[in-house]
C-alpha positions in Angstrom: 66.9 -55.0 18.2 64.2 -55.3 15.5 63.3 -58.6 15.1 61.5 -60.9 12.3 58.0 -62.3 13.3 57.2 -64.2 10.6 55.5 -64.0 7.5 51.4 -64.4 7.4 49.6 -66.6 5.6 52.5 -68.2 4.2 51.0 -71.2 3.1 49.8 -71.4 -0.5 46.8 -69.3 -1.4 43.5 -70.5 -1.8 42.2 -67.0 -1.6 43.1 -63.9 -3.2 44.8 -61.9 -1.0 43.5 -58.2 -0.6 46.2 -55.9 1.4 45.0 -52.2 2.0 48.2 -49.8 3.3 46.4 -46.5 5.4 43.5 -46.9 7.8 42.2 -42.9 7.1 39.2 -42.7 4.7 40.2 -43.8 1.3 41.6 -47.1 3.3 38.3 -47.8 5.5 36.7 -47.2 2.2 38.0 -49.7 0.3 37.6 -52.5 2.8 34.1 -51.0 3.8 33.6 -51.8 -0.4 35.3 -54.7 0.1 33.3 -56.5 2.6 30.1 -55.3 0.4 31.1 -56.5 -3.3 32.7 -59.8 -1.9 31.0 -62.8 -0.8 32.1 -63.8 2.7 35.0 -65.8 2.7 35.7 -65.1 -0.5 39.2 -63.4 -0.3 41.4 -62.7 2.2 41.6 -58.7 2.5 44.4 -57.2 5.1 44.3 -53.6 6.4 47.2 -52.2 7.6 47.2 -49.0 10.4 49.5 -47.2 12.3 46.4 -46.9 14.6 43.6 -49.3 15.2 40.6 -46.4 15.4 39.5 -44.0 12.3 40.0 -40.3 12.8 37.1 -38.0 11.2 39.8 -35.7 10.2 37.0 -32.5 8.9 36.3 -32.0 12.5 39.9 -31.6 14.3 39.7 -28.1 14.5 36.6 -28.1 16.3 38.2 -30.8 18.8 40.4 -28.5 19.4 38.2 -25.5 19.6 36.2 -27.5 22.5 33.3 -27.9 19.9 33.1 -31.5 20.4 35.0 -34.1 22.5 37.8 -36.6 20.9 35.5 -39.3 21.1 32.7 -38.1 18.8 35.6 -38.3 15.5 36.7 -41.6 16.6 35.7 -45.1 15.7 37.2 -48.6 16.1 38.8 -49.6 12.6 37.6 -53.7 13.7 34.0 -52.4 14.2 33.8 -50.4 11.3 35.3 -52.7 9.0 34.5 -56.6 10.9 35.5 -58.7 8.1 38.9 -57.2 7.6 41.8 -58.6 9.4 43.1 -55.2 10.7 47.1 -55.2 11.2 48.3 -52.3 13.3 51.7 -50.9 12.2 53.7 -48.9 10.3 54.9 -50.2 6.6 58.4 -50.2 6.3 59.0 -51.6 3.0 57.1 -53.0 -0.2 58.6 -55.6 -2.3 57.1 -55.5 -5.9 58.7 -58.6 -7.7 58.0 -60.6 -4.5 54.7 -59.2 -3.5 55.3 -58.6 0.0 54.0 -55.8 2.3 56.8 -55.5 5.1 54.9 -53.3 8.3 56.9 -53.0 12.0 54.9 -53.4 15.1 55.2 -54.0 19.0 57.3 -52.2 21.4 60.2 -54.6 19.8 59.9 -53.4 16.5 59.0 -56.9 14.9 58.9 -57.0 11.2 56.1 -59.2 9.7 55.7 -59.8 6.3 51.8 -60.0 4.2 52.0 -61.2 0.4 49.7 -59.9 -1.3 47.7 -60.4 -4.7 46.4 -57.0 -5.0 47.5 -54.1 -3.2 46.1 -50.8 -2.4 47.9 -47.5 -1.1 45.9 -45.4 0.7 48.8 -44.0 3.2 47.8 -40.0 3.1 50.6 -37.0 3.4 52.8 -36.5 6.4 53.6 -33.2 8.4 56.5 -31.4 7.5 57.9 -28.4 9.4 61.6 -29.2 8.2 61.4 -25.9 5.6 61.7 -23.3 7.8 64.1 -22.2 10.7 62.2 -23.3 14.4 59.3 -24.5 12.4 59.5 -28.2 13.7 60.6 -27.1 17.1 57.8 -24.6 18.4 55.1 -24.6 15.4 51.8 -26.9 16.4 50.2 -29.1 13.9 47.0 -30.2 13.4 46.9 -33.6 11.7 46.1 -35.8 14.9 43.5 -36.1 18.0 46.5 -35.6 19.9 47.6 -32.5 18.0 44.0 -31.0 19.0 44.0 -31.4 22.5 47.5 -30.3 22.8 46.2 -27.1 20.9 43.4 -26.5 23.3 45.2 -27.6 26.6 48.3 -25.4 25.4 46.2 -22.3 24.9 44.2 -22.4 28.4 47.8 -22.6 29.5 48.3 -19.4 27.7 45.1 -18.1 29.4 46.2 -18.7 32.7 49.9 -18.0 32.9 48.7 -14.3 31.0 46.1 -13.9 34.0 48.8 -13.7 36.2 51.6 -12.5 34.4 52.8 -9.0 35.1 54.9 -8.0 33.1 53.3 -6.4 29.8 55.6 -8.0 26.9 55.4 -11.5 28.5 52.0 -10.8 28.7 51.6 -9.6 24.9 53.1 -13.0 23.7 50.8 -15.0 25.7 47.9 -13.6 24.3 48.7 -13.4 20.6 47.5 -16.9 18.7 48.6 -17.5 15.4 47.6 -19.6 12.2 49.4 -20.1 9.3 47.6 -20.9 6.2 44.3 -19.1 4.6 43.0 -22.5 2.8 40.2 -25.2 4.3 42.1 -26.3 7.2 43.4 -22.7 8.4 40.3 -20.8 8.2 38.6 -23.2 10.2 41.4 -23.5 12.9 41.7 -20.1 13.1 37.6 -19.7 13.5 37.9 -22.4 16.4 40.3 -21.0 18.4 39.0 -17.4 17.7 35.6 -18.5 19.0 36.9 -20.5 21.8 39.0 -18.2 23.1 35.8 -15.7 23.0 33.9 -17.7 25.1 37.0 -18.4 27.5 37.8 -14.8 28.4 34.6 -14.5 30.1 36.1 -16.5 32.9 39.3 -14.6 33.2 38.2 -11.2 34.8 42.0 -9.8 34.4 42.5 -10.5 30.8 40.3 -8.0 28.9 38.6 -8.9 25.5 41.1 -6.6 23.6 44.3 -7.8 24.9 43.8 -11.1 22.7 45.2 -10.9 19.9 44.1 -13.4 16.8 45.9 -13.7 13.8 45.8 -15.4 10.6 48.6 -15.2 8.1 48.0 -16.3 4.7 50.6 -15.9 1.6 48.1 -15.3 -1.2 46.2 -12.5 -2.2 42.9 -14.0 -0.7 42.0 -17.0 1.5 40.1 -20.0 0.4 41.5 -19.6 -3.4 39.9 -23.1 -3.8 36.3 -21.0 -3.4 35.1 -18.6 -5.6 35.7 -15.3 -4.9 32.4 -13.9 -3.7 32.2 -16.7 -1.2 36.1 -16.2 0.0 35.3 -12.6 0.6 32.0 -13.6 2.2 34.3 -15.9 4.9 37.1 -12.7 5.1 34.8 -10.5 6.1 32.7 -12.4 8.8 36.5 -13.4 10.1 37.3 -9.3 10.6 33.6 -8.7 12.0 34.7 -11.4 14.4 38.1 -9.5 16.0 40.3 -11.7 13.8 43.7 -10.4 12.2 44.5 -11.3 8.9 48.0 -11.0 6.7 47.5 -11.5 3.1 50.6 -12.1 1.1 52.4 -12.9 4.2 54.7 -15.7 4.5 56.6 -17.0 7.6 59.8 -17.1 7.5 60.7 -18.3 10.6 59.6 -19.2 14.1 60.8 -18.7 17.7 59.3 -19.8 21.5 58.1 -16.3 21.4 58.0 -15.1 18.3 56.7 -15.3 14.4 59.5 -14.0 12.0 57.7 -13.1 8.2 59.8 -13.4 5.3 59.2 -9.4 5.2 61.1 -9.2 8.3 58.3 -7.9 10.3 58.0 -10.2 13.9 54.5 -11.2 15.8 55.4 -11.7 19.3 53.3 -15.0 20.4 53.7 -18.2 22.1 51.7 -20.1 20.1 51.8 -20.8 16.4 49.8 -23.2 14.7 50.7 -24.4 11.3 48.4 -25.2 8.7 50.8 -25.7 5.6 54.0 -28.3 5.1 52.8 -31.6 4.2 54.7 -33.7 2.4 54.8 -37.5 0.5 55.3 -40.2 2.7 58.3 -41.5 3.5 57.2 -44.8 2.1 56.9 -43.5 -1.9 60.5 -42.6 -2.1 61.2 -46.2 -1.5 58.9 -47.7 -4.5 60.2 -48.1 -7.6 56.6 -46.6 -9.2 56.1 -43.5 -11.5 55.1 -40.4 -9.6 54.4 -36.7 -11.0 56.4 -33.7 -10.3 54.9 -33.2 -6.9 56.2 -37.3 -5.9 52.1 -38.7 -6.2 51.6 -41.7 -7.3 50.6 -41.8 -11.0 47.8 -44.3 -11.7 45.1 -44.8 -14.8 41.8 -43.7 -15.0 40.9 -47.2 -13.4 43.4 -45.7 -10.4 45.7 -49.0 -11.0 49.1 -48.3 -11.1 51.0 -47.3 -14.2 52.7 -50.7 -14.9 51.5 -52.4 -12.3 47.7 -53.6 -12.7 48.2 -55.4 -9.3 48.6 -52.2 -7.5 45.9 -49.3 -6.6 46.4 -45.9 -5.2 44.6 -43.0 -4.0 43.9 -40.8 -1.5 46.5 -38.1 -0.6 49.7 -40.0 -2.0 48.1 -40.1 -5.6 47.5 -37.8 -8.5 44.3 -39.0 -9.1 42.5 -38.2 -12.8 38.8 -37.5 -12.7 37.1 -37.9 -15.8 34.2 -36.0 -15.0 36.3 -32.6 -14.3 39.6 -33.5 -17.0 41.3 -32.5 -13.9 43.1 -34.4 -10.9 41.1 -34.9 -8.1 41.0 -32.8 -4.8 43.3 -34.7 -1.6 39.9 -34.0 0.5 37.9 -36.5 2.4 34.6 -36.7 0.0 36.8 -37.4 -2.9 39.0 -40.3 -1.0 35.5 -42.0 -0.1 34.7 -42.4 -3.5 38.0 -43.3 -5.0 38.2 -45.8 -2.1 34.4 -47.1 -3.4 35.6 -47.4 -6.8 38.9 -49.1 -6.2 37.1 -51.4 -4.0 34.7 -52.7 -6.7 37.2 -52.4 -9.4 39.5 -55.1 -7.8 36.2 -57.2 -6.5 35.9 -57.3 -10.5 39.5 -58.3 -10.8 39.3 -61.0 -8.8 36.1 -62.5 -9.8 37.3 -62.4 -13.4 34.3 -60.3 -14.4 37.5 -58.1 -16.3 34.9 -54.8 -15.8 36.8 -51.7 -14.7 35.1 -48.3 -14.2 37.2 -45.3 -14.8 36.9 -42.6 -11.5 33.9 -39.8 -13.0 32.6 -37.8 -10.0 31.8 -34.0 -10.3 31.7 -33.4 -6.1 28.6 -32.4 -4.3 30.5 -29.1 -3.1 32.8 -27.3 -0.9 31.9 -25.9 2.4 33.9 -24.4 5.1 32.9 -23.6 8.8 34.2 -19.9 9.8 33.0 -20.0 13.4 30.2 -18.9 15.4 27.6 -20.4 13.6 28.2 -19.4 10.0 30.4 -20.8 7.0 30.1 -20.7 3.6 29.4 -23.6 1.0 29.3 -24.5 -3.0 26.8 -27.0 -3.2 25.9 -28.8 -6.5 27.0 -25.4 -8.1 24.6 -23.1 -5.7 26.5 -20.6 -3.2 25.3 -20.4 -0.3 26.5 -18.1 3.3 25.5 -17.6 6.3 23.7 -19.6 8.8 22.1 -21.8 6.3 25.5 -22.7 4.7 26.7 -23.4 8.5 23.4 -25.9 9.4 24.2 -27.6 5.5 28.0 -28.4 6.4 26.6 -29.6 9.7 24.3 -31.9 8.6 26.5 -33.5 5.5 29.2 -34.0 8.3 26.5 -35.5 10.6 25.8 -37.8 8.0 29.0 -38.9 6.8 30.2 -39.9 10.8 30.2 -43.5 11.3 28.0 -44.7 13.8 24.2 -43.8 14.8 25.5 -42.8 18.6 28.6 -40.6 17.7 25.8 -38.7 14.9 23.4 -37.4 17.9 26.1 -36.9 20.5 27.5 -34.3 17.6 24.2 -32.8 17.1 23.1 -32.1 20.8 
């Protein structure tokens, strides 16, 4: 049975008390922020994980594509942010009137409560395969380091059953990979797995390079609709030039162990089906009492505080963020989270120094860029479009610079 630990810090403040929900980038960067705009010592700021190490989320697919190893995308939350008491857990509850953060932790469930002075949400989106029939029982996600080596353990599995499977429809299925969604994260699974499984064929003398079967099934008219068209076409193509398969308005309908049932009725027979698509809100916002858009984000002020409650901040994935500098909401990608979390950070260092200066969030983006295998990808940068190699060697090098840590930066470049 659950049990109460206690509440921390429960003797009267001296310090304000800074409590930061989500560990992923928008989280990290507000305490990084933090533990810049603050003097030492001079508030108590709490960051509360589910895990206790940051995840460079942009490079999962190649993880799973055997580009790099998990280690080079992960990093200690306590090194990178030392002088922020990191709590690992899940939140459970947040009580507004009383200002309490309520997280579970330990194999025995304890409950521990953190008040708080200022609070920031920065809990990201959630996987949701619930939509559609077999979706949540035999579709693979990619949203975790553990999601991305089950990918690439699960489809040397497929390799090796196939090399000695007989029988020519069992065979079929094996050998058929599937991705589901043509934006960012789909084209970039699908060019990982496409090129792994390339290089993996060599050593499997029996399977022969046209049996394997790659497929990417997207339900608009194009992929990458958040590129501009010349560049979406520019990825589309090198895709086909590379063997893979693409559906345009496709949608699955359902999935089976062995099969991928489209809406149209038409069937893919394969064993593995990876899933790009069905996020959804965390669980966590249907229990505040907060106002949230049609889509159930958060809905905050230009200064991201939340509507009615200055006390409270929110960005990342969970908010409808407004950017001043575009008159539209802000992109749930990793460049924009860093900066809201930079903003937010020295928005409530403000606050709580009683400087009373707020900065509205104003950034434009330095571009878009999206890897499509084999040493190519294609970028928007600072309005310029760019494909090819040189696009590729660009994304390389801003994702080179934006891992944490000097060590994890050259063991990615070699």
């Amino acid at each position: 049975m659950p049990t109460l630990a206690g509440e921390l810090r429960a003797d009267p403040p001296t310090r304000p008390r800074i409590v930061i929900v989500g560990g992923g980038f928008a989280g990290v960067a507000v305490a990084q922020e933090l533990e810049k705009a603050l003097p030492r010592g001079s508030a108590d700021v709490t960051l509360i994980s589910k895990d206790n190490f940051f995840v460079f989320h942009p490079m999962l697919p190649e993880v799973a594509g055997g580009s790099i190893e998990p280690h080079h995308i992960l990093n200690s939350l306590r090194q990178l942010c030392p002088h922020t008491t990191v709590s690992l857990g899940t939140v459970r509850s947040v009580a507004l009137k009383a200002k309490t953060v309520e997280f579970i932790h330990g194999p025995r469930e304890d409950h521990t409560l953190v008040p708080y002075d200022q609070l920031v949400l920065a809990f990201g989106s959630v996987t949701n395969f619930s939509e559609l029939t077999g979706m949540a029982q035999h579709a693979l996600g990619l949203k975790t380091v553990g999601d991305a080596l089950f990918l690439r353990n699960h489809i040397v599995s497929m390799l090796e059953e196939a090399d000695v499977e007989a029988d020519p429809e069992r065979r079929r299925e094996m050998l058929t990979f599937v991705v589901v969604g043509g934006g960012f994260s789909g084209v970039e699974t699908v060019a990982e797995v496409n090129d792994f499984l390339l290089g993996a064929i060599a050593h499997y003398p029996r399977i022969k390079p046209y049996e394997v079967r790659v497929v990417l099934v997207h339900s608009g008219a194009r992929l990458l609709p958040e590129l501009t068209e010349d560049l979406a076409e520019a990825a589309t193509r090198h895709l086909y030039e590379q063997g893979v398969e693409i559906r345009l308005n496709s949608m699955l309908g359902a999935c089976t162990p062995s099969e991928a049932v489209m809406k149209d009725g038409s069937e893919i027979p394969t064993r593995t089906l990876v899933c790009t698509i069905g996020t959804a809100s965390n669980p966590l916002l249907s229990s505040l009492d907060i106002p949230k858009d049609e889509r159930g984000r958060i809905r905050v002020n230009e200064f991201l505080q939340v509507l009615d409650h200055p006390e409270i901040w929110a960005l990342g994935d969970c908010t409808a963020v407004p950017n001043r500098a575009t008159g539209t909401l802000a992109p749930p990608t990793a460049q924009f989270a860093q900066r809201e979390g930079k903003l937010v950070a020295r928005n409530i260092a403000s606050a709580v120094q009683g400087h009373g200066v707020r900065r509205a969030f104003d950034y434009p983006g330095m571009g878009q860029f999206v890897a499509v295998g084999h040493q190519f990808a294609v970028a928007n940068i600072l309005g310029y479009r760019v494909s090819g190699f040189l696009a590729w060697w660009a994304w390389r090098t801003v994702y080179l610079m934006k891992l944490p840590g000097i060590s994890r930066k050259a063991r990615v470049a070699i």
